[in-house]
SEGU-371079 format. One record per residue (C-alpha): residue in three letters; z, y, x. Coordinates in steps of 0.5 Angstrom, whole numbers, padded with zeros to 4 digits, always signed. Example, Ala and Ser with C-alpha at 12.3 -4.5 7.8 and 13.67 -1.06 7.14 Angstrom:
// SEGU-371079
Ala+0016-0009+0025Ser+0014-0002+0027
END
This chain:
// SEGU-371079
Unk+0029-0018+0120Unk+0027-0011+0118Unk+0022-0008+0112Unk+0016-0007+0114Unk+0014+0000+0115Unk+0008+0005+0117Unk+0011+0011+0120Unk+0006+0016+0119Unk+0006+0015+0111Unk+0013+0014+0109Unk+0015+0019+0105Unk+0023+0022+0106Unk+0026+0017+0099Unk+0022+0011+0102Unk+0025+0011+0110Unk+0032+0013+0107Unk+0032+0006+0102Unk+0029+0002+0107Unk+0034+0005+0112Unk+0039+0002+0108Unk+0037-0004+0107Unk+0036-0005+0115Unk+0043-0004+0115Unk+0045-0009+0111Unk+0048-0007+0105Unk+0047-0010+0098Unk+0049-0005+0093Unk+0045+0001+0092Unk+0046+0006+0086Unk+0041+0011+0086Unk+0042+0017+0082Unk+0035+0019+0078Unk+0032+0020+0072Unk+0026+0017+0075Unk+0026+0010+0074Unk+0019+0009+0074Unk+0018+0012+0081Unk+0024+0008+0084Unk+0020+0001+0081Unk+0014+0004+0087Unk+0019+0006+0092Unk+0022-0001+0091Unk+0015-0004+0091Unk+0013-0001+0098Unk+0019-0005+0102Unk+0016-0011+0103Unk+0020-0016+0099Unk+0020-0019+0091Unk+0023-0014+0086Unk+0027-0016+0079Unk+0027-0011+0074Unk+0034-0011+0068Unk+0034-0007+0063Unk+0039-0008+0057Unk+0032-0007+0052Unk+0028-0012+0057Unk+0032-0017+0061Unk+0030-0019+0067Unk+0023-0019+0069Unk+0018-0019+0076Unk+0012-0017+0075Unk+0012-0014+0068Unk+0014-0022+0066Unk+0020-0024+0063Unk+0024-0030+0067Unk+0024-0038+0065Unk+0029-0038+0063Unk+0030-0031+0060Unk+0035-0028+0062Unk+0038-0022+0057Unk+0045-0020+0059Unk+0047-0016+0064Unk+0052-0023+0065Unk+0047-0027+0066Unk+0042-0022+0070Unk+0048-0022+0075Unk+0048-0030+0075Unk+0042-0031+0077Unk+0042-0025+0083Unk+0047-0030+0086Unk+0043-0036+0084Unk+0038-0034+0087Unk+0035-0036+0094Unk+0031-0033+0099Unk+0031-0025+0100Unk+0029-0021+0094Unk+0031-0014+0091Unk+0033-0013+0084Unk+0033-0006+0080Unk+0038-0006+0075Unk+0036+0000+0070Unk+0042+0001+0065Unk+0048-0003+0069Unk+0052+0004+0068Unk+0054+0003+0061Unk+0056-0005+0062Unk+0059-0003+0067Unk+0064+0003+0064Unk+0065-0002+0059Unk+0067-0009+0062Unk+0071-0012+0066Unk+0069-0018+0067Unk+0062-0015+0069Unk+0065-0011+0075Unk+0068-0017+0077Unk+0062-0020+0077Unk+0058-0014+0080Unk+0064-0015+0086Unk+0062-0023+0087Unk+0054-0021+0087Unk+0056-0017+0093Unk+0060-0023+0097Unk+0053-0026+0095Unk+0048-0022+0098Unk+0051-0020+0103Unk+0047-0021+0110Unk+0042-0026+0107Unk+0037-0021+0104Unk+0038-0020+0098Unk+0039-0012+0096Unk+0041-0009+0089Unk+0039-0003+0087Unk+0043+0001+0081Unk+0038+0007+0077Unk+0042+0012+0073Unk+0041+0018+0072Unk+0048+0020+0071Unk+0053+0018+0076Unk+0059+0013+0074Unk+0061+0008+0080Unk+0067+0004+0078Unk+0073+0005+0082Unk+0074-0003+0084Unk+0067-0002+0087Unk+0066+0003+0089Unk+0067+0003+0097Unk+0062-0003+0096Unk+0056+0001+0095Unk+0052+0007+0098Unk+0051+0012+0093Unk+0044+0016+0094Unk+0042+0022+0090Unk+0035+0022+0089Unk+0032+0029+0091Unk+0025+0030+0088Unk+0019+0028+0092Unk+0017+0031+0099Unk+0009+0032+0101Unk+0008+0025+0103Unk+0010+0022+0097Unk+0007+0027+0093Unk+0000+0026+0096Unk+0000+0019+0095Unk+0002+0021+0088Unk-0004+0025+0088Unk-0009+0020+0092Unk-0008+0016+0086Unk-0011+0021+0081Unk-0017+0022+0085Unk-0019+0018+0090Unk-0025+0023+0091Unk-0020+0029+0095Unk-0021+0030+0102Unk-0014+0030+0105Unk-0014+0039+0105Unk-0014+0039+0099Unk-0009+0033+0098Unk-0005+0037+0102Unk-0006+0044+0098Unk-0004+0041+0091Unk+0002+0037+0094Unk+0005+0043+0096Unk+0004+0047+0089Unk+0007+0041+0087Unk+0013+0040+0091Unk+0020+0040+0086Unk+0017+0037+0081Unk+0018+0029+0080Unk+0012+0025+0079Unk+0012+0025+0072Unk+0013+0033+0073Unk+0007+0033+0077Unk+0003+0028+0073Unk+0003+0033+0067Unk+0002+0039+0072Unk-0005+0036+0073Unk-0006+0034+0067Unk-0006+0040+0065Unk-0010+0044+0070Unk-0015+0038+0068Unk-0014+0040+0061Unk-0016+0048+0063Unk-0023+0046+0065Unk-0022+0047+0073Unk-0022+0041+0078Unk-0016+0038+0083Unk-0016+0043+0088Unk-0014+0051+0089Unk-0017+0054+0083Unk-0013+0049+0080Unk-0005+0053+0083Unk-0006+0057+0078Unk-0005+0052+0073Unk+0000+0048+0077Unk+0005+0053+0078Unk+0005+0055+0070Unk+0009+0048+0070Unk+0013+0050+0077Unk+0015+0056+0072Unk+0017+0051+0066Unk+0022+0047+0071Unk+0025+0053+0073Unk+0027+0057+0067Unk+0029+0051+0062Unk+0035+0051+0068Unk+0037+0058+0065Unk+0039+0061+0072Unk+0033+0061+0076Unk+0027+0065+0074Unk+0021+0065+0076Unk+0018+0072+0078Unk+0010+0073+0078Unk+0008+0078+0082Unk+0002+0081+0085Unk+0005+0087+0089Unk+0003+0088+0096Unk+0006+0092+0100Unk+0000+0097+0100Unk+0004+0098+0093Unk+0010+0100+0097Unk+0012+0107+0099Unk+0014+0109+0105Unk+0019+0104+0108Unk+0015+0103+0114Unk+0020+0099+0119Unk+0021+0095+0114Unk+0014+0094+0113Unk+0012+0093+0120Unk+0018+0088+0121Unk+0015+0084+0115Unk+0008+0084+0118Unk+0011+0080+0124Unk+0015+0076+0120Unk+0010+0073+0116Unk+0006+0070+0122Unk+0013+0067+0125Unk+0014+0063+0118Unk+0007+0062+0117Unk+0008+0058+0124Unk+0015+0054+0121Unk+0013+0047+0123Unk+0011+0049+0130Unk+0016+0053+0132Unk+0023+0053+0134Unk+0028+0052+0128Unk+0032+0058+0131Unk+0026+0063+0131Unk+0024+0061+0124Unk+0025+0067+0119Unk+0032+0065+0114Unk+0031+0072+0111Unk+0033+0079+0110Unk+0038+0084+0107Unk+0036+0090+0104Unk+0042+0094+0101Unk+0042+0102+0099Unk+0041+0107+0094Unk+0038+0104+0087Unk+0031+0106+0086Unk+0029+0107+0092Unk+0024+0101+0091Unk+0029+0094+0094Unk+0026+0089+0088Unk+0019+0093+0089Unk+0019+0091+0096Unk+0022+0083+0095Unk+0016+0082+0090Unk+0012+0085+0095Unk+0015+0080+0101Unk+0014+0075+0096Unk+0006+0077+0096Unk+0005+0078+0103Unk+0007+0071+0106Unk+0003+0068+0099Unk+0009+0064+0096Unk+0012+0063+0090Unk+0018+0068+0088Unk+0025+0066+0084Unk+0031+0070+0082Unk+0038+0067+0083Unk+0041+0070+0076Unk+0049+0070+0078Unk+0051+0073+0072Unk+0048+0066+0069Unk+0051+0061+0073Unk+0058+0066+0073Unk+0058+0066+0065Unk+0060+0058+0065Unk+0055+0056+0060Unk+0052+0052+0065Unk+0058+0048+0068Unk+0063+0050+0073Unk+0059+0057+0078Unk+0061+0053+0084Unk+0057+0047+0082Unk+0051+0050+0079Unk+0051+0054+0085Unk+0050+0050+0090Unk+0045+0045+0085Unk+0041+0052+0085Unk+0040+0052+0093Unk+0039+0045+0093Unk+0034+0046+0087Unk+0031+0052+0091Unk+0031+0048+0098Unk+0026+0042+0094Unk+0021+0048+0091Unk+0021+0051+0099Unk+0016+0054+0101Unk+0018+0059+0096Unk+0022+0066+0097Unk+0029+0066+0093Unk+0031+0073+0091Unk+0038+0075+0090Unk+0038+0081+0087Unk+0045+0085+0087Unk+0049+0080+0092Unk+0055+0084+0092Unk+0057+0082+0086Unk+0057+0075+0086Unk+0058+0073+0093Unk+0065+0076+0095Unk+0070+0074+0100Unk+0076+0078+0095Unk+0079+0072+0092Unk+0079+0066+0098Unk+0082+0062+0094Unk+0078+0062+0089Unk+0072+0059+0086Unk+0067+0066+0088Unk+0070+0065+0096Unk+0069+0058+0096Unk+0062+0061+0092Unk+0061+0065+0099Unk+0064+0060+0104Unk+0058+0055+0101Unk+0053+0060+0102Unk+0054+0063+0109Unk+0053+0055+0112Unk+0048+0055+0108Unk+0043+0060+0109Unk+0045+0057+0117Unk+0043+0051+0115Unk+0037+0052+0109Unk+0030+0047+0110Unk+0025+0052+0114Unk+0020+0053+0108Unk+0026+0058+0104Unk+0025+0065+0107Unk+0031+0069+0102Unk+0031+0076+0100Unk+0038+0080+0098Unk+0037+0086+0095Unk+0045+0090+0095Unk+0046+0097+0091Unk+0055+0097+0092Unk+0053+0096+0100Unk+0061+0097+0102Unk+0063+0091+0098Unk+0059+0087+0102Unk+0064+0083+0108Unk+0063+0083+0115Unk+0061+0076+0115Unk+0056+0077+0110Unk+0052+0083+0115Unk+0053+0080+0122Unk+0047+0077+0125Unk+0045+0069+0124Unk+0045+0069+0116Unk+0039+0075+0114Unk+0034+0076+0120Unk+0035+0082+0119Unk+0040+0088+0115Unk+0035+0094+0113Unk+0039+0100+0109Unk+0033+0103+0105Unk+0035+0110+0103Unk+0032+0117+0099Unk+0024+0118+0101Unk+0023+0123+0106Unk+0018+0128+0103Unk+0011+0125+0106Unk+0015+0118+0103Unk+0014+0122+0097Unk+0008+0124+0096Unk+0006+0116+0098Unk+0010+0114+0092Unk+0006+0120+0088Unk-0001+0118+0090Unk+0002+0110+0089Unk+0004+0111+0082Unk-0002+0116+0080Unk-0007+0111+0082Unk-0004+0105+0078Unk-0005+0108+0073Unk-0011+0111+0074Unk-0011+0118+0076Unk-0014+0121+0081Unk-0009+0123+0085Unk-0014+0126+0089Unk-0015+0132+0085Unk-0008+0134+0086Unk-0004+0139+0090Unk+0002+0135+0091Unk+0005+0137+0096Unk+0007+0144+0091Unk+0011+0138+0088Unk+0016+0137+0093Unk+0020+0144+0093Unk+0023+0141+0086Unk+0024+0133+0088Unk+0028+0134+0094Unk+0032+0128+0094Unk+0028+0124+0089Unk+0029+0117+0089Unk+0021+0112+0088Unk+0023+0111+0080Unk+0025+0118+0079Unk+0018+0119+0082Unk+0015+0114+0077Unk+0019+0116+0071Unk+0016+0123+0073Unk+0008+0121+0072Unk+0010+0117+0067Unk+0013+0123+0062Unk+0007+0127+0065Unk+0001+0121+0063Unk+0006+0121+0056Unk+0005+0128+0055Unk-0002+0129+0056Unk-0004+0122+0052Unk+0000+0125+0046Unk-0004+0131+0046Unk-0010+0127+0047Unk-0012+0131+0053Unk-0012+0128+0062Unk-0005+0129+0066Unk-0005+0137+0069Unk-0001+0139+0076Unk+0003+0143+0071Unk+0006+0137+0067Unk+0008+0134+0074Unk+0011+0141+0076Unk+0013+0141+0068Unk+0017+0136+0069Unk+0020+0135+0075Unk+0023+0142+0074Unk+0027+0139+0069Unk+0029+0132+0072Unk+0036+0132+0075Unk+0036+0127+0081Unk+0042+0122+0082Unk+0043+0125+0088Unk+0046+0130+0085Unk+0050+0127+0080Unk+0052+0121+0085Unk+0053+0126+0092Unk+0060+0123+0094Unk+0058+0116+0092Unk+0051+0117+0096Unk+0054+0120+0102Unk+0059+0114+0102Unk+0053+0109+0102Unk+0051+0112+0108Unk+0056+0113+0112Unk+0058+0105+0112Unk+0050+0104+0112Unk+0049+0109+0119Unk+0052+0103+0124Unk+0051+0096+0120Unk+0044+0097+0118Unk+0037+0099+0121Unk+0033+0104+0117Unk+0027+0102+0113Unk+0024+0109+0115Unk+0023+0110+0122Unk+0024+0118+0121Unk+0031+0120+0120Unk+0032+0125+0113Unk+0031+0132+0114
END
């Protein structure tokens, strides 16, 4: 006999504990915080389920047993007692278990005693500790967050009313969050004055925003750049706009042709971090930062564990845009031995095997200490090298950061500028217009072409006082990376 299932509405936490179950296997343990969502998963399997926790003792259906049974001893007792199928869902057994014997002893007999006659028992902990005279008796599973399915049955039973559309919209702001997470989310939206639905993502995402930054190395980066904001770097737009349709498509399409990412790496403030907002804008999904300084500095745990939880993290908040600023210097191949090589092991096989809704975006400044393996084609869709702007990438980036701010840039003669920017980067562009805004406000007066030129005569670009570190850049860059400018530097 097998658990009784609707294909189409189970969701990834229920198929994987009903396949369990079908195979037979009488001791689960369950790693999650969750204990209510683990009840309504065990509820959807078809059988009677028992609850024991060491505050209650040992109930079905909200109601004790006669006689009542308190002790993890006597819970334990009455599993092997029981005839007929039946699951019990052991809520605190982790501390009985580090404490005594005699109950792993009995935790074994309860095993001999379930085996192959139907009866099933779940341990729910949201630490792990798995004795060592049972531990290959039992399976371990990891409970990841809800996926969408189980999310929009979450969401179904707040509001009925919803059409499957909107269910699904919200199930997908939602994902990452467990479902007490989600609960609070709607309730706050609600709370805000806007009904379940896409006025209310706004809201929704602002409790996405809480999980994330308690971890301490995830940000979550709000934007509003599109790429209109961008100056220049027209391959890499063009490239982008192609992909957006392509990710957009993810769920009907080959996984080998779903886009994984993008590096780009070049000289600094030639708009790398500008652009990564952008991306994230443009495909209309949220944008998260990966702090490596954070997970290397060991206040959250060994890096190389934190790391990982973090991808994995990041995989349940998908479809998402995960941005590592500065690569270089946190994934390096140097010491293969230790914790950053095994860090950079990790991350190659997981930017091939990621889930499909992850698109990551890499920003390098230090290209050449980026290893071959990190470059060749099959981890980042692409590797662009973003260079000094070109003079028509100039005057881009001028009219971009004068309109901003509320300039006209049309009455300017910019082009008269360019004789003193050769080798500007964009934010010694942007610097120049704010020093000349500044200028004109301290004086109570508009911004003239005479404190743009003012100014630019006097600024020293990088790529004077950087030369050989610049000329370097690009001599590694010129065979292992397209240019994110289609013309090549005058």
């Amino acid at each position: 006999m097998t658990v009784a299932v609707q294909p189409h509405t189970e969701s990834r936490a229920a198929r994987t504990l009903r396949e369990l179950f079908d195979s037979g296997r009488p001791l689960v343990y369950l790693r999650s915080p969750e204990e209510q969502r683990i009840a309504r998963l065990l509820r959807t399997m078809g059988m009677p389920v028992y609850t024991w926790s060491l505050t209650d003792g040992l109930r079905r259906d909200n109601q004790p047993t006669e006689p009542a049974i308190q002790s993890a001893r006597a819970a334990l007792d009455f599993i092997i007692a029981h005839q007929g199928e039946a699951i019990f869902h052991l809520q605190d057994l982790h501390e009985p278990l580090r404490e005594s014997a005699e109950i792993r002893r009995r935790l074994r007999d309860v095993y001999h005693a379930c085996l192959r006659r139907r009866k099933f028992v779940v341990i729910s902990s949201p630490v792990r500790f798995i004795p060592e005279e049972i531990e290959r008796s039992l399976a371990f599973l990891e409970l990841r967050p809800p996926d969408l399915v189980e999310l929009s049955g979450f969401i179904r039973e707040s509001d009925p009313s919803l059409d499957d559309p909107t269910v699904h919209l919200v199930a997908a702001a939602l994902r990452g969050l467990t479902l007490d997470e989600a609960g609070y989310a709607l309730q706050r939206a609600a709370a805000s004055g806007h009904p379940i639905g896409p006025d209310a993502i706004p809201a929704l995402l602002e409790e996405k925003k809480l999980l994330i930054n308690r971890t301490g190395y995830i940000e979550f980066i709000p934007h509003g750049t599109g790429l209109d904001e961008v100056g220049g770097l027209q391959n890499l737009k063009t490239w982008l706009l192609e992909r957006r349709k392509l990710f957009q498509m993810r769920d009907n399409i080959s996984e080998e042709i779903v886009p994984k990412g993008v590096l780009m790496m070049g000289i600094p403030g030639c708009g790398k971090s500008l652009t990564v907002k952008a991306v994230a804008s443009h495909f209309q999904l949220p944008l998260y930062r990966l702090d490596m300084i954070e997970i290397f500095s060991g206040r959250h745990g060994k890096p190389e564990g934190v790391f990982v939880q973090a991808c994995k993290m990041m995989e349940d908040m998908a479809p998402a845009v995960l941005w590592f600023d500065e690569i270089e210097m946190a994934v390096t191949a140097t010491e293969t031995g230790g914790e950053q090589g095994r860090i950079f092991a990790f991350f190659l096989t997981w930017m091939q095997e990621k889930t499909r809704g992850l698109f990551v975006a890499a920003t390098a400044n230090r290209i050449d200490l980026l290893p071959a393996e990190m470059i060749r084609k099959g981890r980042f869709d692409e590797v662009f090298f973003v260079d000094i702007p070109i003079p028509e990438e100039q005057l881009e980036i001028f009219k971009i950061h004068l309109n901003r701010r509320a300039v006209d840039s049309s009455k300017f003669q910019l082009d008269q500028l360019l004789q003193f920017t050769v080798g500007w980067t964009g934010a010694e562009i942007e610097q120049c217009v704010v020093s000349a805004i500044t200028r004109a406000r301290l004086e109570d007066r508009t911004v003239t072409q005479r404190d743009l030129i003012s100014i630019a005569a006097k600024q020293v670009p990088l790529s004077r006082t950087m030369k050989e570190q610049i000329s370097h850049i690009r001599s590694w860059a010129f065979e292992r990376a397209i240019r994110a400018t289609p013309a090549p530097r005058q």
